[in-house]
TILO-596469 format. One record per residue (C-alpha): residue number from 0; y negated, z, x. Coordinates in Angstrom, 2 decimals. Example, Ala and Ser with C-alpha at 12.3 -4.5 7.8 and 13.67 -1.06 7.14 Angstrom:
REM residues 2
     k        c2        c3        c1
     0      4.50      7.80     12.30
     1      1.06      7.14     13.67
REM end
This chain:
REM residues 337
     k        c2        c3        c1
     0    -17.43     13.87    -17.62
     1    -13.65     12.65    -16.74
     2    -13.48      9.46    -14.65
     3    -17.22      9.86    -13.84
     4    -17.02      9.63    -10.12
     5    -20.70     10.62     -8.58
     6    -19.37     10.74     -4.81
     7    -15.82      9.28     -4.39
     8    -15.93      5.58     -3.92
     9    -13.21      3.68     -5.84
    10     -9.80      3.58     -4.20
    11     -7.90      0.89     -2.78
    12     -6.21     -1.25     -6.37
    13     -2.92     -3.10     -6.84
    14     -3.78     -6.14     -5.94
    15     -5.16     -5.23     -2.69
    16     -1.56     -3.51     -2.12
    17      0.61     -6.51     -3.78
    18     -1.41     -8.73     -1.06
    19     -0.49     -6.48      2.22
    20      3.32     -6.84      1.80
    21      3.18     -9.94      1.33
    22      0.38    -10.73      4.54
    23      2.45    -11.11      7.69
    24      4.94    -13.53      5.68
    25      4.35    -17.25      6.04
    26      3.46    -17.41      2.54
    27      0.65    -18.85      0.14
    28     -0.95    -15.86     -1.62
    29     -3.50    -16.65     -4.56
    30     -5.52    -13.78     -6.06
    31     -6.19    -15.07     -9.81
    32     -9.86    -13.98    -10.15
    33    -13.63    -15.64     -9.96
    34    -13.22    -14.84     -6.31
    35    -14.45    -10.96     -6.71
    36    -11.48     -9.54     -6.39
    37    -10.19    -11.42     -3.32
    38    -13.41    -10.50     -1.39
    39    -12.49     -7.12     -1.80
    40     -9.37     -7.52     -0.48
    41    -10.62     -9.27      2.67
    42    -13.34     -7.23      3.65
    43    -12.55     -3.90      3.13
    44     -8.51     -3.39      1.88
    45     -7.28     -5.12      4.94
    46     -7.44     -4.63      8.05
    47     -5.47     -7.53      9.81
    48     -7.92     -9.92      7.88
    49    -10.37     -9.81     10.93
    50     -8.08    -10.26     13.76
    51     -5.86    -12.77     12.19
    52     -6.80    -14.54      8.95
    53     -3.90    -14.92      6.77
    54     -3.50    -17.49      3.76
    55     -4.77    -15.67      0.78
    56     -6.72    -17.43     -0.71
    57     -8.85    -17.45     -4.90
    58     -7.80    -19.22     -7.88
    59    -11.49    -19.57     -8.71
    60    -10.95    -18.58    -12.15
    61    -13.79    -20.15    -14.24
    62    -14.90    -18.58    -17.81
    63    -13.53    -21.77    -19.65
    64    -10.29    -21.56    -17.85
    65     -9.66    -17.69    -18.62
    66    -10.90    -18.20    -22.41
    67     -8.73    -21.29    -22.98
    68     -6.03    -19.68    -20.87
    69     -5.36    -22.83    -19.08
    70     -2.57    -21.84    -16.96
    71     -2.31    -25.49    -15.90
    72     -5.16    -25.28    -13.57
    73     -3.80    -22.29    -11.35
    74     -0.91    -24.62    -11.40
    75     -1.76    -27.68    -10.11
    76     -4.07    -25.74     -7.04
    77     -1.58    -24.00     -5.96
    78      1.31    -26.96     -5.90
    79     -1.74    -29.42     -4.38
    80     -2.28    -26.34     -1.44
    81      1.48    -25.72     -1.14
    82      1.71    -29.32     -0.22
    83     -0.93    -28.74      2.50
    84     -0.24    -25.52      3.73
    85      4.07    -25.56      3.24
    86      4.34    -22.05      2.86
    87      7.54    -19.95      2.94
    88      6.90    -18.95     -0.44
    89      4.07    -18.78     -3.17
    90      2.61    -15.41     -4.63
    91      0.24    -15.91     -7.66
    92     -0.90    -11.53     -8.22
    93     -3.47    -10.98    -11.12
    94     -6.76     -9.42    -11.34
    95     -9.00     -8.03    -14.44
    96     -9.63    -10.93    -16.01
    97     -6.41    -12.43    -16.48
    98     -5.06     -8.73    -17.89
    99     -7.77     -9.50    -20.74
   100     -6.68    -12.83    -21.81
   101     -2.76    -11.60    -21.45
   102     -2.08    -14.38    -18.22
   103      1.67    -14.45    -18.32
   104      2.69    -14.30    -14.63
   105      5.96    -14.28    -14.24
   106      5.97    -17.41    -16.60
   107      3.24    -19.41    -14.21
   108      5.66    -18.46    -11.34
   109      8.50    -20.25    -13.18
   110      7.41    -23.11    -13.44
   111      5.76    -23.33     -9.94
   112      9.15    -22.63     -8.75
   113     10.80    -25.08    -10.83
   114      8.41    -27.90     -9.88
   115      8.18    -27.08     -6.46
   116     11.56    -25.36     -5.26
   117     10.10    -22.91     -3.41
   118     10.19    -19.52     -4.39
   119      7.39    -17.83     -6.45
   120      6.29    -14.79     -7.75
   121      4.19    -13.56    -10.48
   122      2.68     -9.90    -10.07
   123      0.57     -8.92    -12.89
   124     -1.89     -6.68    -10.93
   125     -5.40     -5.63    -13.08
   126     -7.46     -3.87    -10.52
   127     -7.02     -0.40    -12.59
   128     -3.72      0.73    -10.80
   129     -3.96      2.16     -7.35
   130     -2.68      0.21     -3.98
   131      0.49      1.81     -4.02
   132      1.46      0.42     -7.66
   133      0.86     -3.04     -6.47
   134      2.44     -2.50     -3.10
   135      5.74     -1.30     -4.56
   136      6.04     -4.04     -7.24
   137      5.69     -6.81     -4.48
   138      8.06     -4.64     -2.03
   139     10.65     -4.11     -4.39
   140     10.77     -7.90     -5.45
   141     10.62     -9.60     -2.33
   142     13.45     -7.41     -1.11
   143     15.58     -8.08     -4.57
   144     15.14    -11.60     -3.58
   145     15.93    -12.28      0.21
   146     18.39     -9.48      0.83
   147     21.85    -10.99      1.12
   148     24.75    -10.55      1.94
   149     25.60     -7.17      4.76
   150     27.28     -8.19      7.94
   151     26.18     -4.88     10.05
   152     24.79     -1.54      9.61
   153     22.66     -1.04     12.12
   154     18.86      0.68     12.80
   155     16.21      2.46     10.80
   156     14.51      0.17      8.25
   157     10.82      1.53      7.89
   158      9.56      0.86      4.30
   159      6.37      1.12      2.57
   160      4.00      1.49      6.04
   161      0.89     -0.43      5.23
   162     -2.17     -0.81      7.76
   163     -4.38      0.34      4.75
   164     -2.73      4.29      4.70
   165     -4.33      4.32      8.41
   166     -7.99      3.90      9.90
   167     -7.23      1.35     11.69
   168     -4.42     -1.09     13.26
   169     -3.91      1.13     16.17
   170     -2.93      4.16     13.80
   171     -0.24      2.41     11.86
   172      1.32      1.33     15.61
   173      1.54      4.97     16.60
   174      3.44      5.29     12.77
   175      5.57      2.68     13.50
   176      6.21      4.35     17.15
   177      7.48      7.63     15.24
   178     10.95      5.43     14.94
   179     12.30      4.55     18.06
   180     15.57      3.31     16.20
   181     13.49      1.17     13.98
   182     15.13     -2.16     12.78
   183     12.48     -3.20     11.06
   184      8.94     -1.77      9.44
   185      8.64     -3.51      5.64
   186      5.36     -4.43      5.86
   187      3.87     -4.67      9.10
   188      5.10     -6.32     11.88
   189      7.82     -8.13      9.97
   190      8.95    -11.48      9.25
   191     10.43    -12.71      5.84
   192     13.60    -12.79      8.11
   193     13.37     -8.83      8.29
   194     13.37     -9.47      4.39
   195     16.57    -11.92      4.67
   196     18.15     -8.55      6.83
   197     17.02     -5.82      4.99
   198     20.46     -4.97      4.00
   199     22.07     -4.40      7.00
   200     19.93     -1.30      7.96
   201     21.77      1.72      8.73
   202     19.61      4.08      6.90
   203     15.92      3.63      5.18
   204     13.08      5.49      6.34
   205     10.22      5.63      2.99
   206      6.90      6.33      4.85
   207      4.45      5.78      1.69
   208      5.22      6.04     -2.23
   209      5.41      2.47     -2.21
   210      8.58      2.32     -0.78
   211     10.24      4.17     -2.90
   212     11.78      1.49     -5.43
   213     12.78     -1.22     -2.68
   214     14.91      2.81     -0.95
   215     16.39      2.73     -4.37
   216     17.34     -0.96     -4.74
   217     18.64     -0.91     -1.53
   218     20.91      2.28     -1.97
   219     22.24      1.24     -5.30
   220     23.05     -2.27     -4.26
   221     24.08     -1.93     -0.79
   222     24.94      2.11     -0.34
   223     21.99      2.11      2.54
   224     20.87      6.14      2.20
   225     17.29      6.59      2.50
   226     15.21     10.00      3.56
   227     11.24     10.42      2.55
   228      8.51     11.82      5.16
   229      6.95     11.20      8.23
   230      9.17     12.82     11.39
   231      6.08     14.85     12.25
   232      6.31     17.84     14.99
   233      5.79     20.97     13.25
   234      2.95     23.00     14.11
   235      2.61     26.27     12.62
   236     -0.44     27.93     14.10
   237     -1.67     30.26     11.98
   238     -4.62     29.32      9.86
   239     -6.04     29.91      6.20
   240     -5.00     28.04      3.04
   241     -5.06     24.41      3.68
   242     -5.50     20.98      1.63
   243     -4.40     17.38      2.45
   244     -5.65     14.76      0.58
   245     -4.12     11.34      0.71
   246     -1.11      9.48     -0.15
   247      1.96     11.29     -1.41
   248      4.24     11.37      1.05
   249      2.42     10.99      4.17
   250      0.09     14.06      2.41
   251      3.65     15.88      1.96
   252      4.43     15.47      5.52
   253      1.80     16.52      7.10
   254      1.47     19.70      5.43
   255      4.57     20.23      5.71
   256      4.65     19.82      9.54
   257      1.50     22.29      9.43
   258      2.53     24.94      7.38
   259      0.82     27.41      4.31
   260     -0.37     23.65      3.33
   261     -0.31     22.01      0.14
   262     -1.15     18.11     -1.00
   263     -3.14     16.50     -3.35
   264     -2.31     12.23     -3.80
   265     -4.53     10.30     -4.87
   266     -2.65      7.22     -5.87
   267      0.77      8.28     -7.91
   268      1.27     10.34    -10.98
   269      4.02     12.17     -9.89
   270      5.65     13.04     -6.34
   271      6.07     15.28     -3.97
   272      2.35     16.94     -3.53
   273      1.08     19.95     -5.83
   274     -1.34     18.31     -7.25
   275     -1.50     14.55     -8.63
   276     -5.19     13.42     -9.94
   277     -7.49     10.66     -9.34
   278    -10.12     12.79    -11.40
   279    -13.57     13.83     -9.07
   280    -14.10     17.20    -11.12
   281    -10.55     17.97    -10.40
   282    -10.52     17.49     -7.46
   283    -13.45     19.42     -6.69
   284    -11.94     22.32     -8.21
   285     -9.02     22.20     -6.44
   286    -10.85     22.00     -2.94
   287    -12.41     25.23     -3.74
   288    -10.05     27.06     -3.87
   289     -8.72     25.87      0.00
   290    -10.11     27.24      3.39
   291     -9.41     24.29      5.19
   292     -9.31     20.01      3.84
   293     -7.90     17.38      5.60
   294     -9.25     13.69      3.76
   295    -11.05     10.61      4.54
   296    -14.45     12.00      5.32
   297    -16.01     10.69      1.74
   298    -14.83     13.98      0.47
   299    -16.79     15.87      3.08
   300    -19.73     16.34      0.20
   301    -17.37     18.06     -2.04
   302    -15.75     20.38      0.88
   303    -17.91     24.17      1.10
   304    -15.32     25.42      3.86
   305    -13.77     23.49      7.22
   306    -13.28     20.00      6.78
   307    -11.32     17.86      8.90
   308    -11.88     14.26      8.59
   309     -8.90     11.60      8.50
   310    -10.10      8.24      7.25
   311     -8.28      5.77      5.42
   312     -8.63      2.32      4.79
   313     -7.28      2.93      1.20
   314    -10.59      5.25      0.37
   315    -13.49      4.02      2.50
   316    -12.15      0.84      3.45
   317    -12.53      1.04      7.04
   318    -16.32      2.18      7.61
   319    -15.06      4.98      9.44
   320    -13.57      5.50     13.07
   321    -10.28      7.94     13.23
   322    -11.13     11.29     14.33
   323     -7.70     13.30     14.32
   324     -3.76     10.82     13.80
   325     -1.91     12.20     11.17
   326      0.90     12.03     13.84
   327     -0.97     14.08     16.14
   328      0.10     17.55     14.34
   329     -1.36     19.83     17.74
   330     -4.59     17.74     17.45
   331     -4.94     18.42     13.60
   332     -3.72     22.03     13.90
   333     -6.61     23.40     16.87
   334     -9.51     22.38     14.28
   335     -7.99     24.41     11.49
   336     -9.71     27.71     10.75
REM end
């Protein structure tokens, strides 16, 4: 049955992604749900959450309030916390719910602007659409917004690096450590000054689909070239057919960097992999027909032949320890078969 999954947890969704870009930057973030949705998010989509709370916070969406659509509510909390908390900026990003009753975001962050004069943003997440969606909506606005004017070209700005493509914190350092020329890494690490600055990068490095739109904005508006991929060391020890499951381009890389490789991504519909599918009975049939499978180490129940476990935070939402880096290419390539 399509869309039946009876061993894949569900993936990381937009709102979890909309809410990492935005973590690190001195801003108020409200999830617009019953409070569901942004216990998700906490717990198990991010990873900074338990080292250093940030200020995301619920609506606390009652039924009345999402039948009635009684935008006024959301409103008033978040102007009343603003006041409290004086945050650089004020992110309102949607959940289910508010897709049913057809919440107008970018309407409610409007007027919050208008009353408050600090700059808001709507994102109409639902929870359906993967991380990456999310991610790349709040990416590509908050860069449309604070870029200014170009004074310098100068460094490697690192976009679309999120702590929940790794198994941990310490995995997304050793990303961020693959660009010793880095200006800044959009979003982790970074200030809403990095934001401000974006457009005096030298070049753009896109590290995850979800940087993809902010490469583009940036090259169109300010001529800043961008490349795709992970600068992995190649490492092409011979070995049977092999599968990488994961996010587009960082699946793209890595079997590149490895060689008679191929990727599946989980999270866009198009891109640079082979294969593009969220579907469990796809999937499956695709892993049979490959030797070797590099995923997060739910899949292990679907893999018959040499499985090499790489968690992500995006799939099992952090249950699982990091066995082999994706930036460790000799590491990955002795337990091929």
């Amino acid at each position: 049955m399509k869309d039946l999954y009876l061993t894949l947890p569900p993936f990381a969704p937009d709102y979890g992604g909309a809410c990492e870009v935005m973590y690190e930057l001195g801003g108020l973030v409200l999830i617009h749900d019953a409070s569901g949705c942004t216990v998700n998010y906490v717990s198990f989509d991010e990873p900074r959450w338990h080292k250093s709370g940030g200020m995301v916070y619920s609506s606390g969406l009652t039924e009345i309030d999402a039948v009635m659509g009684n935008d006024d509510v959301l409103i008033d909390k978040a102007l009343k916390a603003a006041e409290l908390l004086h945050p650089s900026f004020i992110a309102v990003v949607g959940s289910s719910v508010p897709m049913i009753v057809g919440t107008d975001f970018a309407g409610i962050a409007a007027e919050m602007e208008e009353r408050s004069g600090i700059p808001c943003f709507g994102f109409d997440a639902n929870g359906i659409h993967s991380y990456i969606y999310g991610a790349s909506q709040a990416l590509e606005a908050f860069v449309r917004r604070f870029a200014g004017e170009k004074t310098e070209s100068r460094g490697t700005l690192v976009l679309g690096l999120l702590p929940m493509d790794d198994a941990d914190l310490n995995a997304s350092q050793r990303m961020m450590n693959l660009f010793d020329d880095r200006r800044a890494v959009l979003s982790m690490n970074c200030s809403l000054d990095d934001f401000r600055n974006a457009q005096n990068a030298e070049k753009c490095a896109v590290v995850s689909s979800a940087g993809l739109k902010a490469a583009e904005y940036l090259k169109q508006t300010y001529g800043i070239p961008y490349e795709t991929g992970l600068p992995l060391k190649p490492c092409h020890k011979a070995h049977g057919s092999l599968l990488v499951i994961g996010e587009d381009i960082r699946a793209h890389s890595l079997a590149q960097a490895l060689g008679n490789a191929d990727g599946l991504d989980l999270f866009s519909p198009e891109g640079l992999c082979r294969y593009h599918t969220v579907d469990e009975d796809e999937i499956a049939g695709i892993i049979s027909g490959y030797e070797n499978v590099i995923a997060d180490p739910c899949f292990a129940p679907m893999v018959k032949g040499n499985f090499i476990p790489m968690p992500t935070v995006s799939v099992s939402g952090g249950i699982f320890r990091e066995t082999v880096s994706v930036t460790d290419t000799e590491a990955v390539a002795a337990m091929l078969i």
